[in-house]
N, CA, C and O of each residue as an XYZ file, in Angstrom:
360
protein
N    -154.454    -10.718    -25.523
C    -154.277    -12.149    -25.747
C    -155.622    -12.859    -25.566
O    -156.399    -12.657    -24.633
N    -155.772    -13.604    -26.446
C    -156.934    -14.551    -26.026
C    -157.595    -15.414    -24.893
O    -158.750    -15.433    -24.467
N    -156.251    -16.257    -24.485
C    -156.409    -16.337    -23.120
C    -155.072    -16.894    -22.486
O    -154.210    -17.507    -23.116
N    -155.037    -16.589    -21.162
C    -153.468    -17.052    -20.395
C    -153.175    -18.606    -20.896
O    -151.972    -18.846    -20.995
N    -154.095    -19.746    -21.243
C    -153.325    -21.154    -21.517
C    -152.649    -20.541    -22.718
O    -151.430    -20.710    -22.677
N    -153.060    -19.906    -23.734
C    -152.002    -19.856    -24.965
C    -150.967    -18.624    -24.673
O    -149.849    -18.920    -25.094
N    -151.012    -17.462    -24.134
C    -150.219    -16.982    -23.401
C    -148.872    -17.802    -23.228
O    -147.938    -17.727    -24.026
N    -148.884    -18.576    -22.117
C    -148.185    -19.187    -21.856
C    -147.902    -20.138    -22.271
O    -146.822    -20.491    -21.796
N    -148.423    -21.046    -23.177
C    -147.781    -21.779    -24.358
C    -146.633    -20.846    -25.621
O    -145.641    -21.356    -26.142
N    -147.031    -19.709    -25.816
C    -146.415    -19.265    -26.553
C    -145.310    -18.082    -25.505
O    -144.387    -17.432    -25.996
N    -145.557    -18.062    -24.591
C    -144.282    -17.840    -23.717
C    -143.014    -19.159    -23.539
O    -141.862    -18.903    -23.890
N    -143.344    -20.441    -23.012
C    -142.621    -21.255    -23.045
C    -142.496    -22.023    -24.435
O    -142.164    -23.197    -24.275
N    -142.655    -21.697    -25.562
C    -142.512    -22.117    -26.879
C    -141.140    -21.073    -27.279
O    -140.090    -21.435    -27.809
N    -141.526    -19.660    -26.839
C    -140.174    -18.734    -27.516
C    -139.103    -19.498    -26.726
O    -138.177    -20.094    -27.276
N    -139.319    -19.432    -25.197
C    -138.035    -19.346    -24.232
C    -137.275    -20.858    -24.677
O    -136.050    -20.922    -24.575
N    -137.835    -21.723    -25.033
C    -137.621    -23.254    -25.146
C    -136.414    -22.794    -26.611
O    -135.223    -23.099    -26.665
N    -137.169    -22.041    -27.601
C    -136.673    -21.702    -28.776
C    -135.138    -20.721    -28.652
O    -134.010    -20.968    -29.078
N    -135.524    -19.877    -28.100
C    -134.352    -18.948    -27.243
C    -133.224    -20.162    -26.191
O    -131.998    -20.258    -26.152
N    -133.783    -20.554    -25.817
C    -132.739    -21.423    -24.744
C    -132.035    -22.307    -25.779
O    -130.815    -22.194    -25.901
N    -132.741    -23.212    -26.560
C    -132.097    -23.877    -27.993
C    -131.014    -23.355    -28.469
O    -129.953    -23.978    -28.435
N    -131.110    -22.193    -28.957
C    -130.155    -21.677    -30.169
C    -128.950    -21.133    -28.859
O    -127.797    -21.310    -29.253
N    -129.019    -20.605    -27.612
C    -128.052    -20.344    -26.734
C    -127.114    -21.442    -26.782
O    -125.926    -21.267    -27.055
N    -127.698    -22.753    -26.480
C    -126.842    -24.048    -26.462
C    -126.093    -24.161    -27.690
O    -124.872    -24.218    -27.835
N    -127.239    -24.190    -28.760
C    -126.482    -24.519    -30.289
C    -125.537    -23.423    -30.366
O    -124.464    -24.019    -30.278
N    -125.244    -22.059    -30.487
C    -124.266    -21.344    -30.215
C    -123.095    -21.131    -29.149
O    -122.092    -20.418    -29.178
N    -123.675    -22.150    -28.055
C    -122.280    -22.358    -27.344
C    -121.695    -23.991    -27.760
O    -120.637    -24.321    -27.224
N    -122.244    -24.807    -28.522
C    -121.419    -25.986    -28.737
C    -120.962    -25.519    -30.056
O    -119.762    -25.790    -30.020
N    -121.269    -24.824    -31.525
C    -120.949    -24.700    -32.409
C    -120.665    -23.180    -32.751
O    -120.731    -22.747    -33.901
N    -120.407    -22.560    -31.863
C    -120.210    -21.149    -31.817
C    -118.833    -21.021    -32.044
O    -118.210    -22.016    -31.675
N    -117.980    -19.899    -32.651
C    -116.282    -19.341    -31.860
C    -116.404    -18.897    -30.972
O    -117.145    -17.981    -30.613
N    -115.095    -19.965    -30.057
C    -115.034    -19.144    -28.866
C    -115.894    -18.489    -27.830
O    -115.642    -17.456    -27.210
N    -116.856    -19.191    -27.750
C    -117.975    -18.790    -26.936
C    -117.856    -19.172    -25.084
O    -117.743    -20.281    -24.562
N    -117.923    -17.989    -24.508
C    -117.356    -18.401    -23.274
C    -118.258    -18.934    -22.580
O    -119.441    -18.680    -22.809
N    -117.809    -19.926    -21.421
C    -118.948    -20.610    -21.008
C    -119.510    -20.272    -19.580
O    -120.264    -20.934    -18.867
N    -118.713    -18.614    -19.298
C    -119.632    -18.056    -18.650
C    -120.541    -17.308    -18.280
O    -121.201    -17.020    -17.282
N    -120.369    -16.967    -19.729
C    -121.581    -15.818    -20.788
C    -122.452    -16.686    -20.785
O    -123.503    -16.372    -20.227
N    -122.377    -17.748    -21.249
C    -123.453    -18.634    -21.727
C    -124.232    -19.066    -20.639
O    -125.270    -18.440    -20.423
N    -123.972    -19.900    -19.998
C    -124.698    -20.142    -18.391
C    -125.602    -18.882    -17.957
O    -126.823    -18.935    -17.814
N    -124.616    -17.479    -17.729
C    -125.134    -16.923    -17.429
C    -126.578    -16.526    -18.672
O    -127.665    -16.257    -18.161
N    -126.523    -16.524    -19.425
C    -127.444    -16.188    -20.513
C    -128.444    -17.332    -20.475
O    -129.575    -17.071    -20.884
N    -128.128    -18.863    -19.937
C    -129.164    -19.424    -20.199
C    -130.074    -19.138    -18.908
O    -131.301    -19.156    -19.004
N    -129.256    -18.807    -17.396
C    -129.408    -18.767    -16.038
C    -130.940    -17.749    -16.653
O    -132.101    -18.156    -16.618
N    -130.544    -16.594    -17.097
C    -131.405    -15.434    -17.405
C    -132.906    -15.763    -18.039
O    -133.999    -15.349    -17.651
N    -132.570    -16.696    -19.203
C    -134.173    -17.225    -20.018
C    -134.850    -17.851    -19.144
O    -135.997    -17.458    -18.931
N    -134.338    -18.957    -18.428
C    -135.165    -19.716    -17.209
C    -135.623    -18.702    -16.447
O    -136.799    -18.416    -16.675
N    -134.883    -17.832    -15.313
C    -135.758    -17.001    -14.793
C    -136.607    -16.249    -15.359
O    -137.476    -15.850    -14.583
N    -136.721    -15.806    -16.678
C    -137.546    -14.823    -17.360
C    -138.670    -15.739    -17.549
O    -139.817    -15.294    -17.515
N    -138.426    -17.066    -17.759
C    -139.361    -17.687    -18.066
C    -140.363    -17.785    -17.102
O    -141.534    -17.414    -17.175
N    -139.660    -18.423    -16.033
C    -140.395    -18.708    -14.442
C    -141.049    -16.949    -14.047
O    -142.220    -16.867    -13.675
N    -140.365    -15.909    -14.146
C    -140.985    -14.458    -13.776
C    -142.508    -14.440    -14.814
O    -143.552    -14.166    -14.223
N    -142.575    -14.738    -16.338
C    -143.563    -14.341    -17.105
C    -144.692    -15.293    -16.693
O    -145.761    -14.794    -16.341
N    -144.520    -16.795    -16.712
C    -145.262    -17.753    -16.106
C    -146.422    -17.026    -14.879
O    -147.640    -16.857    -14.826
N    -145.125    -16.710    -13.901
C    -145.899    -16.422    -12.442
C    -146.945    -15.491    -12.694
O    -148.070    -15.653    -12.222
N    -146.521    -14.178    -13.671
C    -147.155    -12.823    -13.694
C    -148.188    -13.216    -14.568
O    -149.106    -12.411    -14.406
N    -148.574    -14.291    -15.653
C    -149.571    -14.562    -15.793
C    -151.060    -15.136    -15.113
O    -152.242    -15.026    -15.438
N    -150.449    -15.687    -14.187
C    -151.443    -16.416    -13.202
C    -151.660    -15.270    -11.920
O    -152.531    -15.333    -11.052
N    -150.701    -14.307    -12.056
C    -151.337    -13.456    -10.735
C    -151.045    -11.891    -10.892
O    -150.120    -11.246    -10.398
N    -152.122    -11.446    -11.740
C    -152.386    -10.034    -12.639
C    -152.134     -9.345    -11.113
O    -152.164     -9.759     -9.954
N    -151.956     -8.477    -11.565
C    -151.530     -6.837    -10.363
C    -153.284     -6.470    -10.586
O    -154.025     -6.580    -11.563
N    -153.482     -6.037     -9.304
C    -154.841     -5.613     -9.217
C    -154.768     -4.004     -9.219
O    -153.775     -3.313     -8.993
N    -156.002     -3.608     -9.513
C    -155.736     -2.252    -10.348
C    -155.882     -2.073    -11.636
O    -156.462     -1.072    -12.058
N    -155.548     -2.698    -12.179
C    -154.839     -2.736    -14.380
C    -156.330     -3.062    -14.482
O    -156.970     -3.588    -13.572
N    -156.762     -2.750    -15.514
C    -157.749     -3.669    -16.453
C    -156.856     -4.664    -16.970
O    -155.642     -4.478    -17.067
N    -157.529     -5.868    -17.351
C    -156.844     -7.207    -18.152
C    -156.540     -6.399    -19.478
O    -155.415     -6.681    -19.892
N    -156.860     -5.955    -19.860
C    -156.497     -5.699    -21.215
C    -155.047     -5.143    -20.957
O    -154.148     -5.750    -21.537
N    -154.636     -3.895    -20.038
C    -153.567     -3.224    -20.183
C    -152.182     -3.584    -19.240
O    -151.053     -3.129    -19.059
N    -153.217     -4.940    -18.667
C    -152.360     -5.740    -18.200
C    -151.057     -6.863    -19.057
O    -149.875     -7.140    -18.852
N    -151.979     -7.194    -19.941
C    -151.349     -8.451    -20.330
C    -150.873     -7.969    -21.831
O    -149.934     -8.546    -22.380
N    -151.468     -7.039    -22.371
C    -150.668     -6.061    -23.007
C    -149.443     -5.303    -22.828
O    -148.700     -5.174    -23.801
N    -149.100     -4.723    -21.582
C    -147.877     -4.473    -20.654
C    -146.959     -5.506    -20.639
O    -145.791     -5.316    -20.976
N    -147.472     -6.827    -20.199
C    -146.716     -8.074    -19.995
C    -146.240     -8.475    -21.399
O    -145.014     -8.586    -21.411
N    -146.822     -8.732    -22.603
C    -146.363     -8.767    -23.714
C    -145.600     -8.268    -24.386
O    -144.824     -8.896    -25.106
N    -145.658     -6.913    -24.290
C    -144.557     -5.415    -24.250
C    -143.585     -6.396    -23.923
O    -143.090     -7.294    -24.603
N    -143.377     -5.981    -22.531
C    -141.980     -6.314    -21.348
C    -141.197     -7.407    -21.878
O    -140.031     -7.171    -22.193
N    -141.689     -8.617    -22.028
C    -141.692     -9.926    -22.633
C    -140.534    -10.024    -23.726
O    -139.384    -10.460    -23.668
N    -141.467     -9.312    -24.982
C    -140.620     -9.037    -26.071
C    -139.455     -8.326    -25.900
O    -138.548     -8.701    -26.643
N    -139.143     -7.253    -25.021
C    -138.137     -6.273    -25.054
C    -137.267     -7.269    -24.302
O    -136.198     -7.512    -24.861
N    -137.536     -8.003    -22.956
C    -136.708     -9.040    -22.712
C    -136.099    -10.035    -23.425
O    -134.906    -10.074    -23.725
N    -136.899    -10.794    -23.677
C    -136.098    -11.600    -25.070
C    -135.241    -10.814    -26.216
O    -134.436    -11.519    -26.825
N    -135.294     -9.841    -26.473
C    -135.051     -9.175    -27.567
C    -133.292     -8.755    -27.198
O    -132.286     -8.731    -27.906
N    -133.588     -8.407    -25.473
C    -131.881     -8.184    -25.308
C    -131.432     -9.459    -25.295
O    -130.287     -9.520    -25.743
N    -132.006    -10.803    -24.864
C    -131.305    -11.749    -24.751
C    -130.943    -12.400    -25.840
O    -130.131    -13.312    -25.678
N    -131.455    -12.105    -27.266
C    -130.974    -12.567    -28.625
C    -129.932    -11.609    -29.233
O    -129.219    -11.816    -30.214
N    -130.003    -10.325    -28.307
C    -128.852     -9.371    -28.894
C    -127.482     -9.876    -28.167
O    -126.427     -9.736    -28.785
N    -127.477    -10.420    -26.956
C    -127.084    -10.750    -25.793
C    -125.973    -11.917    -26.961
O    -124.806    -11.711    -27.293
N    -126.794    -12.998    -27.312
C    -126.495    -14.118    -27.837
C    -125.830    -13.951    -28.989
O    -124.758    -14.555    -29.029
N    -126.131    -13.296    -29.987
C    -125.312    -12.855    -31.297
C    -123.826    -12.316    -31.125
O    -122.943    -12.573    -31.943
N    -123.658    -11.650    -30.142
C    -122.486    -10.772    -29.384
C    -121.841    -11.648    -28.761
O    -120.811    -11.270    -28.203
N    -122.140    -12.733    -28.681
C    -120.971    -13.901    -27.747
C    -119.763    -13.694    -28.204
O    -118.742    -13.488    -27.548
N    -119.900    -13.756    -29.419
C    -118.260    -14.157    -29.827
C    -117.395    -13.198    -29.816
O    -116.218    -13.424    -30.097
């Protein structure tokens, strides 16, 4: 990554985007339960607040490179269950 301010702009740009469509699929969704949902939004906020933190305080040891490369990894595979997570509501 270029550097942690856009990092984390484009961390809280997905989660903002991800948290969006959770809502829009629980007000205009079928049958969408509303304790899937909570719990699913409960999940993006903390993921959000966990990726935030781990940007500002790298594990010592890593080079930056295979650091924030790792974190980007992780990131995506997280979000990735939580949009599989979201499609499956109904």
């Amino acid at each position: 990554m270029a550097n942690r301010k856009k990092l984390k702009t484009t961390i809280n740009s997905i989660c903002s985007d991800v948290f969006a469509e959770c809502v829009a699929f629980s007000l205009y969704g079928r049958n969408a339960h509303e304790d899937n949902v909570e719990a699913l939004l409960e999940s993006i906020v903390k993921i959000r607040k966990d990726y935030i933190s781990r940007i500002s305080h790298p594990e010592p040891g890593l080079s930056k490179k295979v650091y924030y490369d790792k974190l980007a990894n992780d990131f995506a595979e997280q979000i990735s269950e939580i949009i599989d997570h979201i499609s499956n509501l109904s």
